[in-house]
N, C-alpha and C positions, 0 to 999 in steps of 0.2 A: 097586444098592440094591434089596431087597426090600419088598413091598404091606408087612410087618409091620413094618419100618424107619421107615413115615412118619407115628410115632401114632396110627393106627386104632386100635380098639376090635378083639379076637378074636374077636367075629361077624362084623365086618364082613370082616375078614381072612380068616377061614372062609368067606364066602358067595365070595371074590373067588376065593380058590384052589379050592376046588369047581364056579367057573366056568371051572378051567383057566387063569388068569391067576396069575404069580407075580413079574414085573419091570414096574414103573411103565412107560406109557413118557414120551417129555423130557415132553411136557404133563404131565400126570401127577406126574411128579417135580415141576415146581415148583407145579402150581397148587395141590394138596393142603395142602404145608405154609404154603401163603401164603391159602386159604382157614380153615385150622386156628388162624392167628393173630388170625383171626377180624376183617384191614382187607378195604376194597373192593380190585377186581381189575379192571383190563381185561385180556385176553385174544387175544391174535391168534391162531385157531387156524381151519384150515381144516378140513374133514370129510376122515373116517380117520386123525385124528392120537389120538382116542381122550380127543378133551375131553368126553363125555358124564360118563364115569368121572371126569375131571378135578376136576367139581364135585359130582357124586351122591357120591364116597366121604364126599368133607371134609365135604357137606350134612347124610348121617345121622350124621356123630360130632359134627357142631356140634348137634344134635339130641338125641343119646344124651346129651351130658358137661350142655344145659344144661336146666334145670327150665322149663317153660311160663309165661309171663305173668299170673299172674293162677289159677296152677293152685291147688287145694285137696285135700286129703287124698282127700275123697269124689269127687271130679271122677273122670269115667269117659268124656265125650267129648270126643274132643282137638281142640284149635280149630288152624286153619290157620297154621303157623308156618313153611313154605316156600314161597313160590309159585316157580316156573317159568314164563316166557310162552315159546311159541316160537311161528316163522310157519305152520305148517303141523296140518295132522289129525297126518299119516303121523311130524312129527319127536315130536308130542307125545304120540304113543302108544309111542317109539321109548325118545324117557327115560324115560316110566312104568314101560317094559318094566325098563331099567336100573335104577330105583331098588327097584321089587321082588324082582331080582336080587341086588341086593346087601346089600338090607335083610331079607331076608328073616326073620333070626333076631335082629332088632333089636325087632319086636312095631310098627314106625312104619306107620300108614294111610296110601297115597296113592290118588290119585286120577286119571286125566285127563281134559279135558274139551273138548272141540270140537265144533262144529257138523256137521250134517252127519247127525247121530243124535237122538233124540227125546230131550230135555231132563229130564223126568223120571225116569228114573232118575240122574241127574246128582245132581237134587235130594235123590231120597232118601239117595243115597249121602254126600253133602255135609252133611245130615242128621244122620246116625249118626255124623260125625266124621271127621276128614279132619287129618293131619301135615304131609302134601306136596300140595300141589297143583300139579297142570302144568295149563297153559289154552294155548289161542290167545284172543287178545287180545279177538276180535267175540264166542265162546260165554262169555267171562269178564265181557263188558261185559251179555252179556243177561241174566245171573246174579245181578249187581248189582243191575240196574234192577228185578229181580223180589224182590230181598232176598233171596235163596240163597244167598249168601255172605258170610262175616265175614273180612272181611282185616284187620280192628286187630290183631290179635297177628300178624302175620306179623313175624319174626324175619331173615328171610336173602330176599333178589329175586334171582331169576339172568335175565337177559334171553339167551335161544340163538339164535344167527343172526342178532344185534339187527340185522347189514346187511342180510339179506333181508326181515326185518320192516316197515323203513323201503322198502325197492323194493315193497314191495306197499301202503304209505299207512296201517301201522296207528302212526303216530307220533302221532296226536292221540287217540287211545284209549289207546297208551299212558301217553300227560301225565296224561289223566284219573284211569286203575289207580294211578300214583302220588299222586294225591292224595287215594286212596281208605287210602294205607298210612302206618304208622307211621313220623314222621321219624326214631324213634334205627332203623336198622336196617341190615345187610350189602349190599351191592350188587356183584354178578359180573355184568360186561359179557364175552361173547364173543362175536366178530364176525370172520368169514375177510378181510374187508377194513376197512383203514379210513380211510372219503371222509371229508370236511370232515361230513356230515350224522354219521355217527356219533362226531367227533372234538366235538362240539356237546354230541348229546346224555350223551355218556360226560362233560364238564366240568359239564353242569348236576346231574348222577346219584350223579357219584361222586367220595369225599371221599377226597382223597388216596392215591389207589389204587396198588397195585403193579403194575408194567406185565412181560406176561410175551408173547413173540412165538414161536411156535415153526412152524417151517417143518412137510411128511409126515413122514415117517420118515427116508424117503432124497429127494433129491430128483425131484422130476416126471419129469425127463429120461431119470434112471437107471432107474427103474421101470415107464414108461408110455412105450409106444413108441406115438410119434404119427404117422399115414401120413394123407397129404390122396390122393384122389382127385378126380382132373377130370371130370366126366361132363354130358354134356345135358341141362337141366332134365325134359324127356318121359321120360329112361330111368334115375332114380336107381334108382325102384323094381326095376328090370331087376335095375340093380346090387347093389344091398342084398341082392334075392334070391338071385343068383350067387354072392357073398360069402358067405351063410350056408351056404348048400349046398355051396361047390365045398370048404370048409374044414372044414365038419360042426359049425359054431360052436354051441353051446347056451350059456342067459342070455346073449343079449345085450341091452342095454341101449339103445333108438333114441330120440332126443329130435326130436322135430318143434316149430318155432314156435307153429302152433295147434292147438288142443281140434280142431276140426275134419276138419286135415289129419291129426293123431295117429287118429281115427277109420277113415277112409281108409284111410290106411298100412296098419294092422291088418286091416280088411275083405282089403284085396288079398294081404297073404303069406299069410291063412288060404287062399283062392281058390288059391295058389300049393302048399299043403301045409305049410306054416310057422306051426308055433303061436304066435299071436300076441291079445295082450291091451291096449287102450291104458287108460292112466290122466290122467284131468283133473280140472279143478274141477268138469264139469258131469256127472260120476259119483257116485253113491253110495257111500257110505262102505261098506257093506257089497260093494260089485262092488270098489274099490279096494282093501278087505284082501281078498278074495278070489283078485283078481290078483294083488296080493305075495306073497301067500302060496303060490301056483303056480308063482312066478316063483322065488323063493327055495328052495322045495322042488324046483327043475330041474322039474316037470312042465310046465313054459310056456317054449318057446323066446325069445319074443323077447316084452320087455315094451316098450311105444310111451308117451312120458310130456313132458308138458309141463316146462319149468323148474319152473315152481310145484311141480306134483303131485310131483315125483322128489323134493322135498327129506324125508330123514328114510329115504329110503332106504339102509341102511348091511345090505351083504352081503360077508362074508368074502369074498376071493377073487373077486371078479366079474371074469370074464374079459377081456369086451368090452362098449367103449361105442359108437357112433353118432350123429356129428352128420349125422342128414337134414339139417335145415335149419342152419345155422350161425346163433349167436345174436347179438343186433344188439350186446352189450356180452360187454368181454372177462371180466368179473367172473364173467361164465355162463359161459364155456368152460371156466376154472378149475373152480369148482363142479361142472359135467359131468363133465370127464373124471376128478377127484377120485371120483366114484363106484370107479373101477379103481382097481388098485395098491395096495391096500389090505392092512394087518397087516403089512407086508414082502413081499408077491406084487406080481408082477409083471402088466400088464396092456396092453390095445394101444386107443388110443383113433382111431378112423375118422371122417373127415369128407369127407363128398362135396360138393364145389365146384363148383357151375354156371361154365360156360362159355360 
């Protein structure tokens, strides 16, 4: 089945295939026409299955097909009719990126909003008008408290990542946001897993929803050749380096447990001749798209990233992953080596095992 097959609108369908896209893929196929019927959705979809698309296509035709809240003839600035929360800077710049993409020739404002960067122009921008809105949950809640934003007409809520939302404690700011929004409205929950805490909040959120579960593309195994190395806690770094070098590896991708040791790591493969950049919470948002953006355009060998920071990282084709330190829950593994293997490429995920 083809993007024109699932009731888009032919802007929208024009922005997809001038993005080079012209076959849904399974997400895609089912969450579209079960977002277009306009009930609530839970979603099981893990990153790289291409659920960003999943809910941005169906969000700007639910947009286009209905008339605003409370719009008038003369109205000329459009009030917030989609929010988006996700957990991270990197994921909420990531669907921005997407909904601009694909809305392009729709005329819809959005917006995204995170901390991290100076508030004011948030504000002006929110201002002049704003369709969609993507927030992290703390820049969304400071917004509020200052009166910068009107969520009564919000129309449609997508919570992205809702399980990594809740791993990082934004569950009681979330309860809040919701009772900041109008009771008749859409609600799309996606979530790569899902524990008792999100099986919770998905029963208080959402009203009769259709349940859609979709594995990668191919499975993990087939895709993502996974190799453990055994090595001395004193000589990872040896390793790592050896590994980059003796293979000629470029992008790859090293996750370390802390801000800290991610610090480190970096310092020493630069010291070794290895372009290397770490990304954290306690970075700057400007040095953090800086990095991606090096990293992404190949000019940066090897990017060093917390759990946290990596999320919203999504690169075609990314060769290799790196577990430095291996992470204390298996839910992180998943999501890590998910970074590889991506679009249907094949990718090799590394983990160095103290001894």
């Amino acid at each position: 089945m083809l993007f024109s097959e699932l009731g888009l609108s032919e802007k929208i369908v024009r922005a997809v295939t001038e993005h080079g896209y012209t076959m849904p893929t399974p997400i895609q196929l089912q969450a579209i026409p079960a977002v277009l019927n306009g009930g609530d959705l839970l979603a099981g979809a893990q990153t790289g299955t291409g659920k960003t698309a999943g809910f941005t296509l169906p969000l700007l035709q639910r947009l286009l097909q209905s008339t605003p809240a409370g719009a008038s003839a003369g109205a000329s600035k459009p009030s917030v009719r989609a929010l988006v929360l996700t957990p991270t800077r990197e994921l909420a710049a990531q669907v921005e990126e997407s909904v601009v993409t694909y809305g392009k020739h729709t005329g819809l404002k959005s917006l995204a909003i995170f901390g991290g960067v100076s508030i004011n122009p948030q504000i002006g921008a929110l201002r002049r008008g704003v369709d969609i809105l993507v927030a992290t949950p703390g820049r969304l809640m400071d917004h509020h408290q200052q009166r910068t934003v009107d969520l009564s007409k919000v129309e449609i809520l997508v919570l992205d990542e809702a399980d990594r939302m809740l791993d990082m404690g934004f569950i009681h700011d979330i309860k809040k946001i919701l009772a900041f929004l109008p009771k008749k409205r859409q609600n799309l929950l996606f979530s790569a897993t899902f524990s008792d805490d999100i099986k919770r909040l998905a029963d208080s959120l959402l009203n009769n929803p259709a349940l859609i579960e979709v594995a990668r593309r191919n499975s993990t195994v087939e895709i993502i050749s996974q190799i453990v190395h055994p090595v001395d806690r004193e000589k990872k770094t040896q390793l790592l380096t050896h590994l980059i070098k003796q293979n000629d590896w470029h992008q790859v991708l090293v996750f370390t447990r802390t801000k800290h040791g991610a610090n480190r790591l970096a310092e020493q493969l630069n010291k070794s001749g290895i372009t290397a950049l770490a990304i954290h919470g306690n970075k700057s948002q400007s040095a953090r798209t800086k990095a991606l953006a090096e990293f992404k355009a190949g000019d940066l060998a090897v990017l060093v990233a917390t759990d946290i920071a990596a999320r919203g990282i999504d690169i075609d084709q990314l060769p290799h992953v790196v577990n430095y330190d291996i992470p204390h829950v298996s839910e992180d593994y998943v999501h890590r080596i998910g970074r590889t293997g991506r679009a249907g490429a094949t990718g090799q995920a590394v983990s160095l095992v103290c001894v």
